[in-house]
Each structure stands twice: as structure tokens, then as C-alpha cells.
Backbone bond lengths (Angstrom), bond angles and torsions (degrees), N, CA, C in turn:
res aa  C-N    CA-C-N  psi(-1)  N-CA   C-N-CA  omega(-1)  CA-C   N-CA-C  phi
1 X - - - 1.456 - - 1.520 109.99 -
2 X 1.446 110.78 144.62 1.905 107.67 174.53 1.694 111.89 -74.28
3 X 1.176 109.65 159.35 0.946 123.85 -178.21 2.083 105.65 -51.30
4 X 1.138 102.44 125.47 1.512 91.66 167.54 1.481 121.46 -80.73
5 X 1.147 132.69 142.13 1.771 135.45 -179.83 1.408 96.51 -120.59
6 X 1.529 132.67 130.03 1.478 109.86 -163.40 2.028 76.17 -118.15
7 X 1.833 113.33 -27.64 1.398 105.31 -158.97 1.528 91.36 -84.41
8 X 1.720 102.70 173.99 1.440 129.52 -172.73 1.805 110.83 21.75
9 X 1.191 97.30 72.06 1.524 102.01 174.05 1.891 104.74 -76.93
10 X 1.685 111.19 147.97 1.163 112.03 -167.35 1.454 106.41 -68.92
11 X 1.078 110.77 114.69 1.942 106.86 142.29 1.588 143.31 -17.49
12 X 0.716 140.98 155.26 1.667 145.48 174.80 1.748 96.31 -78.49
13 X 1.634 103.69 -52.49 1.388 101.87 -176.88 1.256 135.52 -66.07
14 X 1.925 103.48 -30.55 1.089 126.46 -173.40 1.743 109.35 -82.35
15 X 1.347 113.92 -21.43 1.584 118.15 176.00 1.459 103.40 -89.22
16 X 1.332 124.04 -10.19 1.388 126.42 -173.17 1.355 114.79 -86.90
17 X 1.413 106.95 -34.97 1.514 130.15 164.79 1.329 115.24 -57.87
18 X 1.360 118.60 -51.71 1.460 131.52 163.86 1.638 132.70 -48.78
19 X 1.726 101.88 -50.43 1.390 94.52 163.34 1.615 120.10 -76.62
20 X 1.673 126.19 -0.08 1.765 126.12 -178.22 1.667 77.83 -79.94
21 X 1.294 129.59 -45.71 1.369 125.21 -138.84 2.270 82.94 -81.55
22 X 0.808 98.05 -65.98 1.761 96.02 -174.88 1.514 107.47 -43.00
23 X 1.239 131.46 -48.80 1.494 141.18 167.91 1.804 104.36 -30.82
24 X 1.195 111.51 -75.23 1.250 155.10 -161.72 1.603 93.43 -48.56
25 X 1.099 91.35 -92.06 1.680 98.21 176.33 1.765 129.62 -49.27
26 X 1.532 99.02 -20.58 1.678 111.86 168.32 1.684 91.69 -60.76
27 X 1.236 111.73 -70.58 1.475 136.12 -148.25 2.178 85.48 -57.96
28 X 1.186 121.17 -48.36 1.342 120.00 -176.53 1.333 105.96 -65.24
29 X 1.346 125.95 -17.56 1.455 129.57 176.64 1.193 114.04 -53.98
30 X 1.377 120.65 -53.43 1.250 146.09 -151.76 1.566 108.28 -100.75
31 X 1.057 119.72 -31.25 1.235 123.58 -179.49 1.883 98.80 -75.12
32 X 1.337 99.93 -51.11 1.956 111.34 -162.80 1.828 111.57 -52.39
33 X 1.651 96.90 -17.36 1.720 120.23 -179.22 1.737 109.43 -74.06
34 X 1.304 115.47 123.25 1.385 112.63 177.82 0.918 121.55 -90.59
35 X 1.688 133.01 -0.69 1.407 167.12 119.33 1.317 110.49 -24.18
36 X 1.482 104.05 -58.77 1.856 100.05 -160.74 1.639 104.23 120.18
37 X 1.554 107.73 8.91 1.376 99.48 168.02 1.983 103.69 78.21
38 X 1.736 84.89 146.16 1.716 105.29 -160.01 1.910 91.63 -66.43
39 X 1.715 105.91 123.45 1.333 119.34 154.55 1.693 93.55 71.93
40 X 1.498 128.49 47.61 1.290 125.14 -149.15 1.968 85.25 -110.30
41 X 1.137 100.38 -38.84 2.203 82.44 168.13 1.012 140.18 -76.67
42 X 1.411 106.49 30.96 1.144 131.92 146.54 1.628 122.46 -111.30
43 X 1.738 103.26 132.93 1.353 93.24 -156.01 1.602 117.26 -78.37
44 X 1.473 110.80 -11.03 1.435 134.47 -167.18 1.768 103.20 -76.12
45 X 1.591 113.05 -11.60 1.441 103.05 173.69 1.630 113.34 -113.13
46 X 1.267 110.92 8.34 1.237 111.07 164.72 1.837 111.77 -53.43
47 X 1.277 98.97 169.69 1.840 116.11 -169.67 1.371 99.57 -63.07
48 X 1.708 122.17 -42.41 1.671 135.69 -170.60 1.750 82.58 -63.61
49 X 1.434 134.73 -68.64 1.154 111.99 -151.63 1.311 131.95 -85.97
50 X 1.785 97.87 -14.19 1.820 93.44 172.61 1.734 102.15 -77.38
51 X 1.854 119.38 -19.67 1.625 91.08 -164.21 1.440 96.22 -73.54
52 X 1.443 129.99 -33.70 1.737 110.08 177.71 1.211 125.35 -49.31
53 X 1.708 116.27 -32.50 1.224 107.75 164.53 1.239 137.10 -43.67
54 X 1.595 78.59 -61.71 2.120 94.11 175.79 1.233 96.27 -66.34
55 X 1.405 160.35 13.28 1.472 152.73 145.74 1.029 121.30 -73.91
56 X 1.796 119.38 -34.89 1.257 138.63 -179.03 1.384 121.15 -74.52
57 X 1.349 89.96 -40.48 1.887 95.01 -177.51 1.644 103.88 -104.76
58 X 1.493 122.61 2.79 1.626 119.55 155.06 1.410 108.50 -54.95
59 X 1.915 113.41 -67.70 1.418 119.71 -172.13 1.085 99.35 -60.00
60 X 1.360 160.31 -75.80 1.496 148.61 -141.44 1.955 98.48 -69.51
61 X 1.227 121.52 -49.38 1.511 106.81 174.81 1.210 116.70 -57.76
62 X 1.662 127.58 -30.18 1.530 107.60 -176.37 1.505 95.07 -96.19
63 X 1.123 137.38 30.99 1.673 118.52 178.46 2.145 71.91 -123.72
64 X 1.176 129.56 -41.46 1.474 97.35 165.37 1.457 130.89 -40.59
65 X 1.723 96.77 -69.77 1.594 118.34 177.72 2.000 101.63 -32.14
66 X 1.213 122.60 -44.61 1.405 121.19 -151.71 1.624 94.08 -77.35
67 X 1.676 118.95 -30.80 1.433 114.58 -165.12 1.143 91.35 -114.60
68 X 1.796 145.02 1.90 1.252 86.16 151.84 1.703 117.10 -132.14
69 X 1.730 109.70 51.31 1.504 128.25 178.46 1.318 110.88 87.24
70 X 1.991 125.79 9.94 1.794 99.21 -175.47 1.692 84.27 -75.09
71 X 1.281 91.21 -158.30 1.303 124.32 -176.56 1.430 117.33 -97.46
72 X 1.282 128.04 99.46 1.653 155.58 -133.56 1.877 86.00 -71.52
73 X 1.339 96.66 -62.90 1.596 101.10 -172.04 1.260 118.14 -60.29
74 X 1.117 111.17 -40.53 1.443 109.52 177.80 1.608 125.85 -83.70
75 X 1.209 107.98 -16.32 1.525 113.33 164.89 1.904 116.25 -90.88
76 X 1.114 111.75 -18.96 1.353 108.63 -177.74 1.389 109.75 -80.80
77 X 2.217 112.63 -44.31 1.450 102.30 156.83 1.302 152.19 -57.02
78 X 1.760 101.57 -18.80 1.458 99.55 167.66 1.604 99.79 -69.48
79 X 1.044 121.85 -57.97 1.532 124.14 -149.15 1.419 107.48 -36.29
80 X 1.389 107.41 -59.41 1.541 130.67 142.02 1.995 114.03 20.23
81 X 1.502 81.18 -81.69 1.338 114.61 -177.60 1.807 122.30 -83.20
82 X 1.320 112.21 -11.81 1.329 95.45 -146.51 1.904 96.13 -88.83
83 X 1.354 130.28 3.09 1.352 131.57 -174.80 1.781 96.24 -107.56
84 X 1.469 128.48 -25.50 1.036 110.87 -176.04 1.595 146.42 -23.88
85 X 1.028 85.16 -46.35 1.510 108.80 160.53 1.486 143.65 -45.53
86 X 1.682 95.14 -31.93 1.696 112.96 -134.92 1.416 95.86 -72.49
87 X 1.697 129.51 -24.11 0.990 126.19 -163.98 1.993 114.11 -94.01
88 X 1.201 111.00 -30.33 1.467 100.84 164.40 1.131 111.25 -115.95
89 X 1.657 128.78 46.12 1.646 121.03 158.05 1.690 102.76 -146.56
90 X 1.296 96.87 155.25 1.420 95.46 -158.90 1.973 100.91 -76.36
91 X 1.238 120.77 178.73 1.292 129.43 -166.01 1.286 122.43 -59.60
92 X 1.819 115.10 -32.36 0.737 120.76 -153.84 1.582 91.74 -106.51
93 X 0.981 143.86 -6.61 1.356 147.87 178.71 1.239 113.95 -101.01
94 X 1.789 122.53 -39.64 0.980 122.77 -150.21 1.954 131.97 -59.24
95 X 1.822 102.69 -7.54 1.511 116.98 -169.09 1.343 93.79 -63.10
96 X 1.988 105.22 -59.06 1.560 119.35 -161.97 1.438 92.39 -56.64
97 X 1.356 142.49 -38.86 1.482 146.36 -161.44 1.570 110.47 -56.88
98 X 1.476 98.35 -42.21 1.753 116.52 -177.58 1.239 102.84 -62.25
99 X 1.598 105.81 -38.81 1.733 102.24 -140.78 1.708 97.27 -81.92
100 X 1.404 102.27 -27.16 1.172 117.24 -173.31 2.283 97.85 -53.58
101 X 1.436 103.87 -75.28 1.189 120.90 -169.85 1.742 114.65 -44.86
102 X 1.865 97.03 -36.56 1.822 106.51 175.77 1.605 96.01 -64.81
103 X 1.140 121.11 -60.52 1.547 106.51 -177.63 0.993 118.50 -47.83
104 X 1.518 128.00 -53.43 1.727 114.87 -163.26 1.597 106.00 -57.49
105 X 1.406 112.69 -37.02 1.236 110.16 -171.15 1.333 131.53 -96.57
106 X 1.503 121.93 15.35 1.135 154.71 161.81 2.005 99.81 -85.94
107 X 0.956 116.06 -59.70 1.697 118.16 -166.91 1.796 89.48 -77.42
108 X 1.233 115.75 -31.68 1.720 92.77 174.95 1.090 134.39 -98.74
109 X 1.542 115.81 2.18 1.326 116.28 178.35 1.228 109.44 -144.02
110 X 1.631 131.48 33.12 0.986 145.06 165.09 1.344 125.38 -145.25
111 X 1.151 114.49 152.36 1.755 119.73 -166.37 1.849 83.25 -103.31
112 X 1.024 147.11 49.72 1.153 142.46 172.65 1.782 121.92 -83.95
113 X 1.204 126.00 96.78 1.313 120.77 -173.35 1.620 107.20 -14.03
114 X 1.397 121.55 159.77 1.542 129.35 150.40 1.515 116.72 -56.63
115 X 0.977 119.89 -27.18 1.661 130.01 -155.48 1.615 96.26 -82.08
116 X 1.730 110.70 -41.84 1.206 109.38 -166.76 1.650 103.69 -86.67
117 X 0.984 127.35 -24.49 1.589 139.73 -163.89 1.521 100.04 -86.98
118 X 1.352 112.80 -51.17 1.763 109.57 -175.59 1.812 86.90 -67.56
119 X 1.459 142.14 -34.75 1.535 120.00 176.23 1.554 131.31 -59.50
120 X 1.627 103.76 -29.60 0.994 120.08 172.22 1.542 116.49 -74.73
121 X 0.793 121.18 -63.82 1.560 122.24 168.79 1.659 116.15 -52.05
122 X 1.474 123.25 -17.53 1.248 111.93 170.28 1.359 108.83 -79.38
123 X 1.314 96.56 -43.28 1.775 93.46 177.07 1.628 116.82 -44.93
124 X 1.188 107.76 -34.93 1.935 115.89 -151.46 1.527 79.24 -73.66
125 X 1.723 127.54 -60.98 1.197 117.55 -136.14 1.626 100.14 -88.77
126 X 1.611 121.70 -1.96 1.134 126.75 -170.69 1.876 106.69 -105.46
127 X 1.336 109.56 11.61 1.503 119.06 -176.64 1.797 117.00 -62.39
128 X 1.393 110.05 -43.17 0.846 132.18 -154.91 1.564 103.69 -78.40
129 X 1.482 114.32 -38.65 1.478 118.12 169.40 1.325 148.49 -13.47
130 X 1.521 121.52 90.74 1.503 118.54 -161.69 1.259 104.16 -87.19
131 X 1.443 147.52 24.84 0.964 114.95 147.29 1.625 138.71 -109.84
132 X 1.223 142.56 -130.83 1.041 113.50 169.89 1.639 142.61 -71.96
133 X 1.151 122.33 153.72 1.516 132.45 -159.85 1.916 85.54 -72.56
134 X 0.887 122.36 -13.32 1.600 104.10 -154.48 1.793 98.76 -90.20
135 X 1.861 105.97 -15.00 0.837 107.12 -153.80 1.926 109.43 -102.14
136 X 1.442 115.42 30.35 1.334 128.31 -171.50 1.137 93.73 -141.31
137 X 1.456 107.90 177.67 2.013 128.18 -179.77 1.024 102.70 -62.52
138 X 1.400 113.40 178.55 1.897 121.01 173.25 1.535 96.82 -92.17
139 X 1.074 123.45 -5.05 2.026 108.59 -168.21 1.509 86.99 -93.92
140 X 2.073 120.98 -23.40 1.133 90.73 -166.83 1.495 123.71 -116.99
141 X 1.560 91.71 27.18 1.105 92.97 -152.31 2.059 90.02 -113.11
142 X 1.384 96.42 -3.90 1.622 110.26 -175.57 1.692 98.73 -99.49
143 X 1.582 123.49 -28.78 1.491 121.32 135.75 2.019 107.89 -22.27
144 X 1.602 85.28 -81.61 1.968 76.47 -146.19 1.371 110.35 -70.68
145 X 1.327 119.74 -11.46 1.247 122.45 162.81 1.907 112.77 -53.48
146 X 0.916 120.41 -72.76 1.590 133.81 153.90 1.749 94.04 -14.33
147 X 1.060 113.30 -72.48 1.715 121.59 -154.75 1.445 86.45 -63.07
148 X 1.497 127.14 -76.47 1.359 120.19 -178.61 1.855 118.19 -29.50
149 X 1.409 97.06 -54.68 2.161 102.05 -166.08 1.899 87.98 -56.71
150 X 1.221 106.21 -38.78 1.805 95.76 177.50 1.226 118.76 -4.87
151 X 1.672 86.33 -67.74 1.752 97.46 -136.78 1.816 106.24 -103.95
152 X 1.551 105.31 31.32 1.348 116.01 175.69 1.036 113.17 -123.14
153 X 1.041 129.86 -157.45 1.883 135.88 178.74 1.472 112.00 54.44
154 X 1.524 119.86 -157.85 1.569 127.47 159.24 1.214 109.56 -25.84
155 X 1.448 108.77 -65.85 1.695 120.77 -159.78 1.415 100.91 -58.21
156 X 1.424 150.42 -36.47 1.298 150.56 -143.00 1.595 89.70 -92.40
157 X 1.806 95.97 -65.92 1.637 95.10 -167.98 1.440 103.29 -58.61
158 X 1.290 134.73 -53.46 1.515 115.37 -176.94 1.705 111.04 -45.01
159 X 0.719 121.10 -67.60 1.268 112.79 160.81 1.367 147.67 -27.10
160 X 1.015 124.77 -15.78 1.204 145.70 -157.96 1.808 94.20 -129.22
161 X 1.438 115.50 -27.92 1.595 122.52 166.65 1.229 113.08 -76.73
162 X 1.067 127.08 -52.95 1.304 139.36 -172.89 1.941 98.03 -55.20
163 X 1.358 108.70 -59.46 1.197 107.00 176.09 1.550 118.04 -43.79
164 X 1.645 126.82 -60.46 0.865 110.12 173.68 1.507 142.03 -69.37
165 X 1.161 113.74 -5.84 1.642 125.90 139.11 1.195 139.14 -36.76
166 X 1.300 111.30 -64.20 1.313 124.50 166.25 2.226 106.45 -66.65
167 X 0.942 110.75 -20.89 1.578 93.86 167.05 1.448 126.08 -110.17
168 X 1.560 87.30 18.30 1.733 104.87 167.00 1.711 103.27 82.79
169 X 1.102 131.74 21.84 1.381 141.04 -156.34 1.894 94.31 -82.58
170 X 1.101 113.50 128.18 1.712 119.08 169.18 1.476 94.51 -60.31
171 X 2.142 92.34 161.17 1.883 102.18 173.27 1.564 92.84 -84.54
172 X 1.357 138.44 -0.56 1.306 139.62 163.47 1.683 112.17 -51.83
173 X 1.124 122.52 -20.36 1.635 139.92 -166.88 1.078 103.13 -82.98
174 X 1.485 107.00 -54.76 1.173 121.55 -157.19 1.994 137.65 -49.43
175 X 1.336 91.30 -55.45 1.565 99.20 153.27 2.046 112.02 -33.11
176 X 1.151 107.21 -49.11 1.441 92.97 -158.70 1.896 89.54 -75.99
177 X 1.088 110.26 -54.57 1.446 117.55 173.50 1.469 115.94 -8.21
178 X 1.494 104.31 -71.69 1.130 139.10 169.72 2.259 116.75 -39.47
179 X 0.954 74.42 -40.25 1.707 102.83 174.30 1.613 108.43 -65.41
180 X 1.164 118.82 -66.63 1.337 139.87 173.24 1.451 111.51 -50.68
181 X 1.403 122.53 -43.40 1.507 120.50 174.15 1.979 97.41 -80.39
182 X 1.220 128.09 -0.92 1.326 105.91 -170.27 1.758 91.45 -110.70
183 X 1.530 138.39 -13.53 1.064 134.23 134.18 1.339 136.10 -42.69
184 X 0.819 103.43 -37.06 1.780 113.48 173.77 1.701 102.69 -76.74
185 X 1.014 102.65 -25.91 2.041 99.73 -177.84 1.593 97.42 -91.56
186 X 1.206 119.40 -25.76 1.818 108.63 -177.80 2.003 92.34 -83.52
187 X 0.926 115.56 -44.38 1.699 124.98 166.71 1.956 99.61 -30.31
188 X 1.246 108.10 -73.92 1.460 137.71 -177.60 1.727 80.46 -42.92
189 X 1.207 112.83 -85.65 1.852 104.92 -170.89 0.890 136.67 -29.94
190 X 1.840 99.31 -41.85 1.682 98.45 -177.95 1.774 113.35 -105.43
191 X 1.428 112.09 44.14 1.555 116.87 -165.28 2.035 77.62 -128.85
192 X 1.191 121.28 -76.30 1.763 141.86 -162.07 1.734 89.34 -41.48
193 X 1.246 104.74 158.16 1.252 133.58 -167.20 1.615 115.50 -138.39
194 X 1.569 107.90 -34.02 1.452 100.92 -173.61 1.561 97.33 -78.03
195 X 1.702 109.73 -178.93 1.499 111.79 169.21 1.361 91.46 -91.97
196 X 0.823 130.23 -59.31 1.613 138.45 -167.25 1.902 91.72 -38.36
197 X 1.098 117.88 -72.90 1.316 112.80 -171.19 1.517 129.98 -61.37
198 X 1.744 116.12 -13.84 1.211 142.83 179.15 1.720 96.75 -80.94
199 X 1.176 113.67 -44.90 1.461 103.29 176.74 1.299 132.22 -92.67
200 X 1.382 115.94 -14.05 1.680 111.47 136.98 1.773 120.62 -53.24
201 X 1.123 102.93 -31.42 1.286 86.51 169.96 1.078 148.16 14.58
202 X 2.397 68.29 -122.21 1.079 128.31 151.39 1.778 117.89 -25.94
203 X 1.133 105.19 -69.72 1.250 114.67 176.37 2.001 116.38 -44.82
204 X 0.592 138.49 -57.81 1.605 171.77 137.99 1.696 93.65 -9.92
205 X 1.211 98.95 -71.89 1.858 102.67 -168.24 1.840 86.53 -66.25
206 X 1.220 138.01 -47.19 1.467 132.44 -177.19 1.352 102.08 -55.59
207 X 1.067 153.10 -19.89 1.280 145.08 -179.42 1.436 110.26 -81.48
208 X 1.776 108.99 -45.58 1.479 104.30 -177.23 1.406 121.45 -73.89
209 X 1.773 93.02 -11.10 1.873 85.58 -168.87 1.497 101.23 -78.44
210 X 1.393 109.55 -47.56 1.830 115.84 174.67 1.682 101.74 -32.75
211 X 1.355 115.47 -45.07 1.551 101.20 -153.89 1.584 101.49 -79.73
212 X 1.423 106.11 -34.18 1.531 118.73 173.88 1.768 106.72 -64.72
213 X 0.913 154.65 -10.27 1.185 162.89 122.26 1.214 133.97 -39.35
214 X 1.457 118.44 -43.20 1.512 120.39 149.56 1.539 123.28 -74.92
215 X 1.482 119.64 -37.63 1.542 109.34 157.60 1.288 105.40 -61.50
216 X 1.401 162.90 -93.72 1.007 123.34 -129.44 1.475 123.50 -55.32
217 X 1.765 114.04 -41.64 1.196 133.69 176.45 1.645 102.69 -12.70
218 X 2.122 103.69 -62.98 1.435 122.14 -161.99 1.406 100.17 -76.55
219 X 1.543 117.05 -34.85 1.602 85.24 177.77 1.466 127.73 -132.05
220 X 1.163 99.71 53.78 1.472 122.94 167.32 1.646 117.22 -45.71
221 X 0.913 98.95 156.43 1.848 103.47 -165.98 1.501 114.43 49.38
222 X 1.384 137.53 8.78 1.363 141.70 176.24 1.469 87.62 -82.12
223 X 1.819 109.09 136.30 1.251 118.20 154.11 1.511 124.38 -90.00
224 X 1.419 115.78 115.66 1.430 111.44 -168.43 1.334 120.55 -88.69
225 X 0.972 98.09 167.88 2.032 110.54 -164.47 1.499 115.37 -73.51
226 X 1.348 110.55 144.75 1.844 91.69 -179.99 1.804 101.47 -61.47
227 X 1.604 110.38 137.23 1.163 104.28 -170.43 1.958 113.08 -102.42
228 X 0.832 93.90 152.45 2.266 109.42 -176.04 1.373 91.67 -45.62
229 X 1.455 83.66 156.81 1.750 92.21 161.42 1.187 111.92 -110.10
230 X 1.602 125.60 96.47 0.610 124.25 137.20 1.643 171.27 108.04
231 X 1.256 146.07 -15.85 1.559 126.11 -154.01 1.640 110.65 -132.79
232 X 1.158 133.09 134.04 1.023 146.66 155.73 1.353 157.94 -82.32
233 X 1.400 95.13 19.45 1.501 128.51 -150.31 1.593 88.70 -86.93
């Protein structure tokens, strides 16, 4: 079970404040770049598309956290937080980068115990973690679960279309494309730990295989293009 926090539970107002402030500071990311900001021609890393992310994988971690006992507040604020970063620090840094920024702005504009703030920030900077799920908290481990279900299902393959659009990629590609986002969801299966999060999945990877099933159907006998490498990050 997660730790329970029973004092200074978050607000409506006070999380509302939080997501202008995560918005805000994405959007200052990008602006502060004399470039145009890290990996910025691509349109999927603009400020609009990581905050849906971090919107996307907030709701799916706290509808985990709620079914399977972490601690609602403390997993929904990392989630919150845990991409902040993503746009002016490089990949491999960028968790500790969050965790860094969720703290300062947790100790200055919140009366939030220490107890609950050092949880939140472990989670943020511990998101990124490849190894096993069994081997972190439940607030943070219903985080990377969330971050992983992201980048599968509908949402992945659209994504993963859109990309090849924008690099001029044929619908000849696409099938394999399509393939690659339904690896990453059997990946997603065998990484998750909760049931709750195992059966989104499930569910999720069933959507892509159906859709991957009617493309090939349509483009059978098409010879496809050597296809990109790649990334979904």
C-alpha cells in the first residue's frame, strides 16, 4: 500500500495553479532556446504536445493510484511534474531535472509537509527507471506505468502517423510503423505490475492489432518503403 498523507491534501485551486505553472514553464522552455528549443522540428515536442502528455499520463496514473491504494495526491502531482523538464534538458537527465523544479516549487508556494514533497519528487526523478516496476514505490511506480500505457494504443499509433507525415513517409510504411507502436504495448505488458494497469493494456494493444489488421487487409501486395528509424520518446 502507498504511503498515506492525510495533512494538506491538494486543492482544485492549488492543482490548477500547478498545471498554469507546468504549461508556462514548458512554453518558457522553448521560447529561452535560440534554436527553437531541444528536437523542436518536430512538432510532437513542442510545449502544446508534451503538456497533453503530461495530461494524459496524470489521468491514467491517478485512476491507477485510486484502484490500486497508492496515494492519489502524491502520484497525480508527480505526474504533473515528471516531463517538465523534457524540453531544456537532455533525456537522460531530464527526471532529476523535474524533480529538481517540482521541489523548488512545491517548498515556495505551498505549505505542503516535507514528507509529502520529498514523495513527490522521488517519484518525478525516479520516472525514467528501466528497471523493474517491482523495484520502486506504488505512487511511482503507477507514474511510469501511466507514462509507458501513453505511448501505446490509438494515442501511440496516431502518433507515430502523424510522424510519418510530417517526414513525408508513404501509407506503404505504414503497416510496419504500425507494428513498432504494437511492440512497445507488448514491451508496456511485460514491464506494468498493477492489474489495473495490465488491463489497460491489454485493452490498448487490442485496438492497435484490429487497426493493424485492417491495414494490411487494404494494402496487401503494396511494396513498402525502407522504413525511418524511428522514436517515441
Amino acid at each position: 500500500m502507498g504511503v498515506e498523507i492525510a495533512e494538506s491534501p491538494v486543492s482544485g485551486e492549488e492543482y490548477q495553479d500547478m498545471k498554469r505553472f507546468v504549461y508556462d514553464y514548458l512554453a518558457a522552455s522553448i521560447e529561452s532556446e535560440e534554436e527553437g528549443g531541444r528536437m523542436r522540428w518536430y512538432p510532437w515536442h513542442s510545449a502544446e504536445y508534451r503538456y497533453n502528455h503530461i495530461l494524459n499520463v496524470t489521468e491514467l496514473a491517478a485512476e491507477i493510484a485510486e484502484k490500486e491504494g497508492a496515494n492519489v495526491d502524491v502520484t497525480r502531482v508527480a505526474a504533473l511534474f515528471h516531463d517538465i523538464a523534457k524540453l531544456e534538458a537532455d533525456q537522460d537527465v531530464h527526471a532529476e531535472a523535474g524533480a529538481r523544479v517540482a521541489r523548488k516549487y512545491l517548498r515556495s508556494r505551498t505549505d505542503y509537509p516535507e514528507s509529502f514533497i520529498t514523495q513527490v519528487c522521488n517519484a518525478v526523478a525516479e520516472h525514467s527507471y528501466e528497471g523493474d516496476l517491482a523495484n520502486v514505490s506504488l505512487e511511482t511506480r503507477c507514474l511510469m506505468e501511466a507514462d509507458l500505457l501513453d505511448k501505446v494504443g490509438a494515442n501511440g499509433t496516431t502518433l507515430m502517423l502523424l510522424r510519418m507525415g510530417y517526414e513525408s513517409r508513404t501509407h506503404m510504411d505504414a503497416n510496419e510503423m504500425v507494428g513498432r507502436v504494437l511492440e512497445r504495448g507488448e514491451d508496456a505488458i511485460s514491464r506494468v505490475r498493477s492489474e489495473t494497469a495490465e488491463s489497460m493494456a491489454h485493452q490498448r494493444i487490442k485496438r492497435v492489432r484490429w487497426f493493424k489488421e485492417w491495414l494490411e487487409d487494404e494494402i496487401a501486395g503494396m511494396e513498402p518503403a525502407e522504413p525511418a528509424d524511428f522514436d517515441l520518446k
